[in-house]
N, C-alpha and C positions, 0 to 999 in steps of 0.2 A: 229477363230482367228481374232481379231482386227487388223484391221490396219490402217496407220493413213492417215485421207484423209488430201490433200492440196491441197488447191482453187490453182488457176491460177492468183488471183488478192483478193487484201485486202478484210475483210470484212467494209461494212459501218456500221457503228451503232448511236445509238442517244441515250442520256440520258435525263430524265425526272426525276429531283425529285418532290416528292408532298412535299408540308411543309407550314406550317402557317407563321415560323420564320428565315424559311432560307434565305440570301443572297447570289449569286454567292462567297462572300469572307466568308462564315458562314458555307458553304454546303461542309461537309465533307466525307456526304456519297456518292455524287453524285463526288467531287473530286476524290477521292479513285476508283468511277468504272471508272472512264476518267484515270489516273494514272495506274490503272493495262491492262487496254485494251491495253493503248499504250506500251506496253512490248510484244503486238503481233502485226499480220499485221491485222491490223485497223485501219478505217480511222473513225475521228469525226472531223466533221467540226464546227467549231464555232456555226452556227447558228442551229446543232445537240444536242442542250445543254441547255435546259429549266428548270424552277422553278416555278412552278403551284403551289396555295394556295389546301387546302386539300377541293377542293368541283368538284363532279361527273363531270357538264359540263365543267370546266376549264380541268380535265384530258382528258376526251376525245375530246374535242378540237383539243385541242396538238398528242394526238397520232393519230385522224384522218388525222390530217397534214400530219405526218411523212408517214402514211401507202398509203399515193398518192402518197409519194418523192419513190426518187430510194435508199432506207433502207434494208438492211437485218434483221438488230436486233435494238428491242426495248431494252432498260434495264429503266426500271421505282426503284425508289429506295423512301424508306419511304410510309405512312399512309397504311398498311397492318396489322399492329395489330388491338384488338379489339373496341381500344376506336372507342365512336362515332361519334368522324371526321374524324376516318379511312378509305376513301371511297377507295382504290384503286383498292382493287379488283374486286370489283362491279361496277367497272369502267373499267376497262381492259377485265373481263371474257364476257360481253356480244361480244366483237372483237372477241373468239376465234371461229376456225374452228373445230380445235381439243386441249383440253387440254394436256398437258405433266403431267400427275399424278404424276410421277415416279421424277419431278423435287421437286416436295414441299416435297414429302417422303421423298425423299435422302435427301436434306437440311435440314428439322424437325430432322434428325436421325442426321444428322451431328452436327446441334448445340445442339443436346442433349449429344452427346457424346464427343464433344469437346470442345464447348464453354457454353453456359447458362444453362447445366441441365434442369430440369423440366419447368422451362421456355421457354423452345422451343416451349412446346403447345401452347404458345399466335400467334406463325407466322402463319399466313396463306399464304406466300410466294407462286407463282404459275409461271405456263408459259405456252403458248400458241401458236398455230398455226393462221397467217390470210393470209391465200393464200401463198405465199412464203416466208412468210415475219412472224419470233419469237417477239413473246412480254416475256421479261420477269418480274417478280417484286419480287424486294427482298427488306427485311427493310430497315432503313433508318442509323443501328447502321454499324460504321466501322468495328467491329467484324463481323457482319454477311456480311456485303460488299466482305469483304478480303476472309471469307469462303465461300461463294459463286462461287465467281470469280475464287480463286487457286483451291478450290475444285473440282468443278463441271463446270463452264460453260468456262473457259479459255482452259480447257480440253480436252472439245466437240463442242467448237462455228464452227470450219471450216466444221467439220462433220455433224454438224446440216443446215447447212447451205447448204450443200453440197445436204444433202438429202430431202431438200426443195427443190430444183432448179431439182432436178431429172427429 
């Protein structure tokens, strides 16, 4: 039987979109996961909230930063399809400890059956363990932002969290 765990205190998280063309006023994938976070207890502070151009050492820069701060959750949002300025993944997956298989699955199945059809094979969408601390990455489209978040990680973030700090 599930049951639902609840932290003792907010989770923190940080966002990172990758993007060539985004600006703080243009980033609506990286708005939308800041916007639905805060519809739980989550904390994002200002300076939790970056836009990194779509190149390997600029991402991991950024999330080496965060993963010395006092962070629970990564959310990386954009350059996870195939083209090839897409470096995100290739840029997050060497951080993990343990991969979450079971997140890109459920999300590929989900936007194949809700949102994009056949087109979901293009995501390579993943997420990850780095000591206590979740990376996750999801496209950059508000369709998959919003499916993401209500679907799957607004669902599980306290419990993952939970059972990180275990």
């Amino acid at each position: 039987m599930h049951t639902n765990v609840k932290l003792d205190r907010p989770v923190k998280c940080a966002v990172l979109t990758v993007s060539d063309t985004r600006t703080k006023e243009t980033d609506k994938g990286g708005q939308t996961v800041i916007e639905l976070l805060n519809t739980k207890d989550v904390t994002i502070e200002p300076q939790h909230y970056h836009i990194v151009k779509d190149e390997k050492e600029a991402i991991q820069a950024q999330i080496q930063t965060w993963l010395d701060e006092d962070i629970d959750v990564i959310i990386t949002t954009g350059g996870t399809g195939i083209a090839q300025r897409d470096v995100t993944i290739e840029s997050v997956t060497p951080f993990f400890d343990k991969e979450i298989e079971g997140f890109g699955e459920l999300f590929r199945y989900l936007s194949y059956t809700v949102d994009v059809g056949t087109r979901a094979l293009l995501s390579r969408a993943v997420a990850g363990t780095v000591g206590h601390k979740l990376i996750l990455s999801l496209p950059g489209s508000t369709g998959a932002v919003k499916l993401a978040l209500n679907k799957l990680i607004l669902q599980e973030l306290e419990h993952l969290v939970h059972e990180l700090n275990k």
